[in-house]
N, C-alpha and C positions, 0 to 999 in steps of 0.2 A: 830132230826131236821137238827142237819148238814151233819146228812147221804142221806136225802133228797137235801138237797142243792148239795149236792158234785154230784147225783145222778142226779139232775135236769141239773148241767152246765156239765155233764159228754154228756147227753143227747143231749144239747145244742152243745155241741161241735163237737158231731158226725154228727149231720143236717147240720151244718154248711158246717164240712170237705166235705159232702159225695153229697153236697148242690155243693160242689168249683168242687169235682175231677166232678160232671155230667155236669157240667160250660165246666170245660175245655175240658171233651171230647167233648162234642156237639162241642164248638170252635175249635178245632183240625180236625173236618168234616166239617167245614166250606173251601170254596177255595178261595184264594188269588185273581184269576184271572178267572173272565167266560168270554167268548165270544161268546154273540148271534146274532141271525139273520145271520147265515152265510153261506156261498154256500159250504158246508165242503166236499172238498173227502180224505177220509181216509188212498186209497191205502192199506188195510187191506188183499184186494182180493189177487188171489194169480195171476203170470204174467201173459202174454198174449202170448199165441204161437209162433212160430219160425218167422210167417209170421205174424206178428203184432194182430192177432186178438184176443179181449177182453175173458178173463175167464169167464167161464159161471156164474160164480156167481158175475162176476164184472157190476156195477149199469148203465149198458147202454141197451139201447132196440130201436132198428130200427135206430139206428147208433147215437142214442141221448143219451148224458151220463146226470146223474142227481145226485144232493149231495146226500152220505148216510146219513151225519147227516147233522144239524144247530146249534148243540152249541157245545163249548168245554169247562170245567172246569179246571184250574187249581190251585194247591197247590205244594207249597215247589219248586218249577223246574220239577212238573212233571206233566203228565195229570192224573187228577183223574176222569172222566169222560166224556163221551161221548152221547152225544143224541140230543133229543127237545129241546126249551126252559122250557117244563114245569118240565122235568125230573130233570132242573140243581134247579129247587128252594132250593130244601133239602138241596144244596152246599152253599146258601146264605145265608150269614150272615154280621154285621153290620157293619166290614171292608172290604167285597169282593166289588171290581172294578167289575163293570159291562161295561162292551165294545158294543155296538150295532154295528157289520157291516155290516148293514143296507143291505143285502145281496148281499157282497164282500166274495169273491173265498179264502177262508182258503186252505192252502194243508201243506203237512211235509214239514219241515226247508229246503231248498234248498242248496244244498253243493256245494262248485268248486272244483273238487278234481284234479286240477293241478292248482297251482295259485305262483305267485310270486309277493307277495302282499309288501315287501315293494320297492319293482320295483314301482309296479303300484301308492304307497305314494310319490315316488320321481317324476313318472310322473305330477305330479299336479303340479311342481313345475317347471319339463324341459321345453323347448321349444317343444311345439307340433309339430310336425312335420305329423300328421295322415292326408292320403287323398292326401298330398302334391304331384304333381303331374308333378315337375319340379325342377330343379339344383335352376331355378333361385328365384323361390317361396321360396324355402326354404332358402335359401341366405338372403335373407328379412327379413324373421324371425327374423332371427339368430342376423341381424346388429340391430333389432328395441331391442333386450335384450342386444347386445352389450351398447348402446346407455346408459342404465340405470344402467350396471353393471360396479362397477371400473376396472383401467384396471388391469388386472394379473390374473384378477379372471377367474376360468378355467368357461368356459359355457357348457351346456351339451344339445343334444338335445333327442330328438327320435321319431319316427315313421312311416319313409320314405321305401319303401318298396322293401327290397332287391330282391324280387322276379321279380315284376315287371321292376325293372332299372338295370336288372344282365347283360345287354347286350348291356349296354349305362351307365355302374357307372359315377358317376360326380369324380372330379380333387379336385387335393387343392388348383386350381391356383386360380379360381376366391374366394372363400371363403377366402381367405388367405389376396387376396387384399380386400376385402369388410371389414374382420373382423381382423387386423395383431395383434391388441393388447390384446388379448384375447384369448388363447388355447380352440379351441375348436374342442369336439368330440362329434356325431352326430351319436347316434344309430340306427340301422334300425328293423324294424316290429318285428323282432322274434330274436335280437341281435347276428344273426351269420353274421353280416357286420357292420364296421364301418367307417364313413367317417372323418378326421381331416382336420385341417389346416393347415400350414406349422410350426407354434408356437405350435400347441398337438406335430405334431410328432417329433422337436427337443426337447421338454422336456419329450419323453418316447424314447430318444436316437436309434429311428427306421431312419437309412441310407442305402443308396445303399449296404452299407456291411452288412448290417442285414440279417443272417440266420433266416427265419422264425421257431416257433417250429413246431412238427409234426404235421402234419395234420391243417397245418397252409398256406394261401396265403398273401404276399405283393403286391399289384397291381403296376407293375411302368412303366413310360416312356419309351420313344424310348432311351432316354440316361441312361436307368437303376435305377433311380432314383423312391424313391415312388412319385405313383401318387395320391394319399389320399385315398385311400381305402383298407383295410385291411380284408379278411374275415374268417370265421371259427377260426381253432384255432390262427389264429396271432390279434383275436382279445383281447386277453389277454395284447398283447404290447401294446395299446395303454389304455385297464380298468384300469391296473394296476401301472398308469403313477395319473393315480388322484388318490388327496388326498382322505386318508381313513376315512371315517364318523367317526365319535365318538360313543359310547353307545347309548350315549344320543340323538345325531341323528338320530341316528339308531331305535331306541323308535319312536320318531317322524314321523319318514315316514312309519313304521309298523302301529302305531297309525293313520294314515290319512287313511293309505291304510285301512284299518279293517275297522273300519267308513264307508268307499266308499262301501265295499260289504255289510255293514248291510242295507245303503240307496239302496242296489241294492237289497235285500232281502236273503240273503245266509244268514245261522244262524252257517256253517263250509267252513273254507278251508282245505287242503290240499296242504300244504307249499312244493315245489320242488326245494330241491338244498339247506340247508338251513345250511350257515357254522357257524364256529364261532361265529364270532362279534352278527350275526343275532341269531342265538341258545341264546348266553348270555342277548342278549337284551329280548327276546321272554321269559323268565324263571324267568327277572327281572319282567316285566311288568304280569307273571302270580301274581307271590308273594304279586304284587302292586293291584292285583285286576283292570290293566288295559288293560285285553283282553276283546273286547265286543264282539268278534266273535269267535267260537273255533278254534283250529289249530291243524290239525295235519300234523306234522313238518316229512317232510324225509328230512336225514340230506345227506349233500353233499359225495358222496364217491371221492371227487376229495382234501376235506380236510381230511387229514391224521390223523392228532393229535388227531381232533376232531372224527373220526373214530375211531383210538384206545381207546380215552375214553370211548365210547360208547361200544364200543366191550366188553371193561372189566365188564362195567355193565351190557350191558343187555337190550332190550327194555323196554318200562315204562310195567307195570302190571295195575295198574292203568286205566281206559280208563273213568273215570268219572269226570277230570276236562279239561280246557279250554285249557291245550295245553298236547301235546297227543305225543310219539317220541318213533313211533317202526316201522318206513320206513324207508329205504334208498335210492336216488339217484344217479341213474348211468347215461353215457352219454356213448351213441355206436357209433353213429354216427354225420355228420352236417345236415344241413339243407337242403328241396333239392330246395327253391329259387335261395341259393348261390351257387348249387350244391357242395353242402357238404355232401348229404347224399349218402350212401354207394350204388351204384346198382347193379346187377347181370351181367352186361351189359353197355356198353357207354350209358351217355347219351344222347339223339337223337340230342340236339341243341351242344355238345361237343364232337364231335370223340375224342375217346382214352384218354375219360376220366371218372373213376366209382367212383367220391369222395373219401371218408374218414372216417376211421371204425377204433374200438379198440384201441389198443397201441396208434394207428396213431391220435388216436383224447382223449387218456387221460384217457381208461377204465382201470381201476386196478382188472383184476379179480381176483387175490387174496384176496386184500381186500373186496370184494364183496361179494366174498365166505365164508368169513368169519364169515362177519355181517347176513349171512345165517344159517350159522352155528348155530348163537346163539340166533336167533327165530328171527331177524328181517325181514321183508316185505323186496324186494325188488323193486324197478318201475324202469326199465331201459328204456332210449329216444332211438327208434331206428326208423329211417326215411325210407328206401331205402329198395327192397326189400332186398339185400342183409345183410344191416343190421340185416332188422328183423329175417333173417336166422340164422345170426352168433348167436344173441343174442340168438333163439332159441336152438341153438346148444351150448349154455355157459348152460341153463339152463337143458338144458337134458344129459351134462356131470354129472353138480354139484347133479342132481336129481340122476341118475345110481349110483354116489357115496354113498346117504344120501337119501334116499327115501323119509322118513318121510318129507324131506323138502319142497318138490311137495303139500306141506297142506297150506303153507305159503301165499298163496293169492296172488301171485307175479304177476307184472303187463308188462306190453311193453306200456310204456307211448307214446301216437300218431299211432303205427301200421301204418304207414301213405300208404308204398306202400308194397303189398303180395304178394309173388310168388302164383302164384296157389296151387301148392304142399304144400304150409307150413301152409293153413286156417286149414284142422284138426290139425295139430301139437297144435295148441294154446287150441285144445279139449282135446287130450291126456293128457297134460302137467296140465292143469286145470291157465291156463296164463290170466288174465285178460287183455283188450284190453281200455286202457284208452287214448279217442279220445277225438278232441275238433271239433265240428260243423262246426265254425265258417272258419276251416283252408280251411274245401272243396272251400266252396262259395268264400273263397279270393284269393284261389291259380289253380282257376279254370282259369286266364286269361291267366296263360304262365305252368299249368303242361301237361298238351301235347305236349307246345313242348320239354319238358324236358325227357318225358316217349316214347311217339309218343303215337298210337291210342290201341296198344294193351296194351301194360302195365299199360296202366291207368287205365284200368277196372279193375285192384284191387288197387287202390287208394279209399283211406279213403268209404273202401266198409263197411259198417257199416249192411246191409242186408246181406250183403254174411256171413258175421262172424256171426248173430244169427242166420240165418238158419243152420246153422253149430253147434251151441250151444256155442259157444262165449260168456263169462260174460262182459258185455259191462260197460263201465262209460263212462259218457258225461261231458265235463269241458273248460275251456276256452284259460287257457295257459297266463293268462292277465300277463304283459300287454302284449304280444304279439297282442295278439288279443281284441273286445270290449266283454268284460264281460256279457254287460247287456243279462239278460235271455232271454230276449221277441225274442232278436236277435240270442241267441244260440239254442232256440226252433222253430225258424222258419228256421233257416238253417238245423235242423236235419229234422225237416217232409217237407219241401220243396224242396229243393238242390238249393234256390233261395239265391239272395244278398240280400241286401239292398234295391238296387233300382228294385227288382222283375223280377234280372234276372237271369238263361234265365226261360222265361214262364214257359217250363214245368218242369225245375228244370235239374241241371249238371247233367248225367246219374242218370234220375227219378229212376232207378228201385235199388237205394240204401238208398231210402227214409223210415225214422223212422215212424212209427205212434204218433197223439198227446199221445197216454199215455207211448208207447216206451223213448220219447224224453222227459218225466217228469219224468219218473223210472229211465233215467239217469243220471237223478239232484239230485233223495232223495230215492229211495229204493237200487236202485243197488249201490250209491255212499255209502251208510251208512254199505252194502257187503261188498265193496273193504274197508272200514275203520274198518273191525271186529267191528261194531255195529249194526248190524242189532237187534238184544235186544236192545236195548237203544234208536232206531230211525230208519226213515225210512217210518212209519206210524205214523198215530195216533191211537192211542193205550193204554187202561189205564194201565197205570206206567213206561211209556215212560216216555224217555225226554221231554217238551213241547218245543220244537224247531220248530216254527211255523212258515211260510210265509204267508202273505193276501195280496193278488192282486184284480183290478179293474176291470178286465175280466176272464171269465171262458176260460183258454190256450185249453181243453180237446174239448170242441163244435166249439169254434171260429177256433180250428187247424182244426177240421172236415169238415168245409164250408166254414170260410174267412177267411184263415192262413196270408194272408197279413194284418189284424186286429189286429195279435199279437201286430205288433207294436204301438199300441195305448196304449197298458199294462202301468200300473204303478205299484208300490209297495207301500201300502198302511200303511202294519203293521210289523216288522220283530223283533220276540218274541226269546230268547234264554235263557232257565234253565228258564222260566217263567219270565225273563223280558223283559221288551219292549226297545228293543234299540235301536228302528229305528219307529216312529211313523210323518207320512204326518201332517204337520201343517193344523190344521183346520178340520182333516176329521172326527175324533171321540172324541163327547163333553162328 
């Protein structure tokens, strides 16, 4: 009898176990997250030709594209499938979120792969200065934040635009008298100029005797005297006259800025320049669990210390959490608003004069070579074409030397003007050309007269370089410039601004296609980041690093590319959470 009992609960027990382990697998196949009714393109296909045109197997027919799926399933941070609605049922179970969007434009996470995001966190904060379109407009600003902040407190602004006012810069005089009580410096567009007041520049001890550093100007008077403007490298004199953020600050404005591109739909950046203080903050806030965006951090090669540490170690191996450090950050050249970028040639509005390159402007190519050495990326900024030359020529030394390192994925951040002769070189060399859209359309009002008519046609040629076979990436440079996509994808397939101009687009025949100018948000961005496993598509066992938008970019870019701008961002998904959802759109 108690052989039967023990036999009976022995029995009992096995149903039971074998009852829980079929429980939990079924729940194990169940997904955390589905999302149906949705306009999905996968970007699975493979690219599109030199000259923009779709792969035959990609979902377009008589110039109309069409979603390949409608739903996506996810589990754990990753996608576990792909298809119907009716396909995902099997996935659902009694805690899976169901999302309807209501047929809203799914595509891969959206990356900015040049971003300087807690720049863009302390913009929230500065005096805008975007658009401003005069000394005196901005003067105004400046006294209406004066008015509210105590006095001593330094005031900071930004967004006045060097390229534009390079030929009429404003004074410190009237600023100085408008605002005396209060140190103020006033960044411009793409921070290779900045404008003080008489109270910045006596407390960053910049005087008539002041030796600029290399590849540095002090703008002064007829009496030798600065006259508030300082460009390229002497603007170091006046950055490093303000007080230093704190950590904790520094958390802060990284934290806003991160936030602002998940509300803007990016689920990665691609952090440029990223020193110290910024690195220590960014590895706090991984630990804390308070990145909502990923980050992959090129560290500054202009900070030493923080180079040697990194040298010693190594880049990360790792490329599955939320902050990512196997770039590095070089600077070739300035800018060519301020005419600081380096050119072959005077520039047409400055006889006998070609910028500022290398040593002159703070490139350490030792150390460069280094952090190459020891498997890091490198992305170096070079503006002019002569820039892009040298840089070219730093990189086919270091390559001749170390061959294997030519595999490195290395980038020329902006490519902005090319000699004719040097577009193969960036094929030979296997050099990515990491461009931002947005720079064409804004520096389209004074880069001729900086280049004249010829040399401009290899300005930000984004056609000339794939037809050439160029790995391209599309990115913003914020805050330099506006982030938002809708803006960065109509400046690549259009060559138009804002206000839809000119018509047919700045030299049309440089123009991206709608799916060119999306590939260089998330397939080719997720290239230049050694992820293209992990993202890029959708894909089952991907990351689910997801964007949902309120228009289809791929049709709208095809027929009414000025309808981009009606875009929103709907839904922006990273590792499978939602960290950016539209109040009200999905109940």
């Amino acid at each position: 009898m108690r052989m039967r009992i023990r036999k009976l609960s022995f029995l009992v027990l096995t149903v039971v176990f074998v009852g829980t382990m079929l429980s939990c697998e079924k729940e194990s196949h169940y997904a955390d997250l589905i999302l149906l009714n949705g306009n999905v393109y996968t970007f699975s296909w493979p690219d599109p030709d030199r000259e923009g045109n779709p792969a035959r197997s990609a979902p377009v027919e008589n110039g109309r594209w069409h979603a390949d799926a409608e739903a996506v399933a996810i589990k754990d941070g990753d996608i576990l499938s792909i298809g119907s609605a009716d396909q995902m049922k099997k996935f659902t179970g009694v805690t899976t979120r169901l999302m309807d969007l209501q047929g809203a434009t799914l595509l891969p996470g959206l990356v900015d792969s040049h971003t300087h995001v807690a720049g863009l966190g302390a913009r929230l904060t500065r005096v805008d200065l975007f658009g401003v379109g005069t000394e005196e407009e901005a003067i105004r600003l400046v006294a209406e934040r004066a008015a509210e902040t105590p006095a001593g407190e330094w005031i900071i602004g930004w967004g006045w635009n060097e390229g534009a006012w390079a030929s009429n810069y404003p004074t410190l005089e009237l600023l100085s008298k408008a605002i005396p009580n209060h140190p103020v410096i006033l960044k411009s567009l793409h921070g290779f100029a900045i404008w003080g007041n008489q109270l910045a520049f006596e407390k960053s001890g910049i005087t008539s005797e002041t030796e600029p550093p290399v590849g540095g100007v002090i703008l002064k008077d007829e009496q030798g005297n600065p006259s508030g403007v300082v460009l390229n490298r002497a603007t170091t004199l006046l950055n490093d006259a303000i007080p230093s953020p704190t950590i904790r600050q520094t958390r802060d404005l990284l934290k806003a800025g991160l936030q602002e591109m998940a509300r803007s739909g990016f689920v990665m950046v691609h952090e440029a320049g990223c020193g110290t203080n910024q690195m220590t903050a960014m590895e706090a806030m991984e630990r804390d669990g308070d990145l909502s965006v990923r980050v992959y951090a090129m560290l500054s090669a202009r900070d030493e210390a923080l180079m040697r540490h990194w040298i010693d170690q190594g880049p990360d191996k790792d490329l599955d959490g939320m902050l990512m450090t196997r770039s590095v950050k070089g600077y070739y050249d300035g800018a060519l608003g301020s005419r600081g970028a380096r050119l072959l040639e005077d520039y047409s509005d400055k006889p006998g004069h070609k910028g500022v390159s290398g040593e002159g402007y703070g490139f350490d190519e030792s150390i460069v070579e280094e952090a190459m050495k020891v498997g890091f990326q490198v992305g170096i900024h070079a503006i002019g074409d002569a820039g892009n030359r040298e840089t070219l020529d730093f990189f086919q030394s270091v390559f001749s030397e170390s061959p294997k390192i030519r595999h490195g994925r290395h980038r020329i951040e902006h490519a902005q003007i090319i000699h004719p002769d040097d577009f193969e070189r960036f094929v030979d060399m296997d050099i990515i050309a990491s461009m931002q859209p947005p720079h064409a359309v804004e520096d389209k009002l004074w880069a001729e007269e900086r280049l004249g008519p010829d040399r401009v046609k290899g300005g930000y040629a984004w056609r000339t370089l794939r037809k050439m076979g160029v790995k391209l990436v599309f990115d913003s440079d914020l805050a330099g410039s506006d982030h938002d996509i809708f803006y960065g994808l109509h400046a690549a397939m259009t060559r138009r601004d804002k206000f839809i101009q000119p018509p047919e687009g700045w030299y049309p025949d440089q123009k991206m296609s709608p799916e060119e100018a999306l590939r260089g948000y998330t397939v080719w961005a997720a290239y230049a980041g050694f992820l293209e496993k992990q993202t890029g598509t959708i894909e089952k066992g991907k990351w689910a690093d997801i964007t949902v938008m309120n228009i289809d970019p791929l049709n709208i870019g095809e027929t009414e590319p000025e309808e981009l701008f009606q875009g929103e961002i709907l839904l922006t998904i990273v590792r499978g959470n939602v960290v950016f959802e539209k109040a009200g759109q999905f109940r």
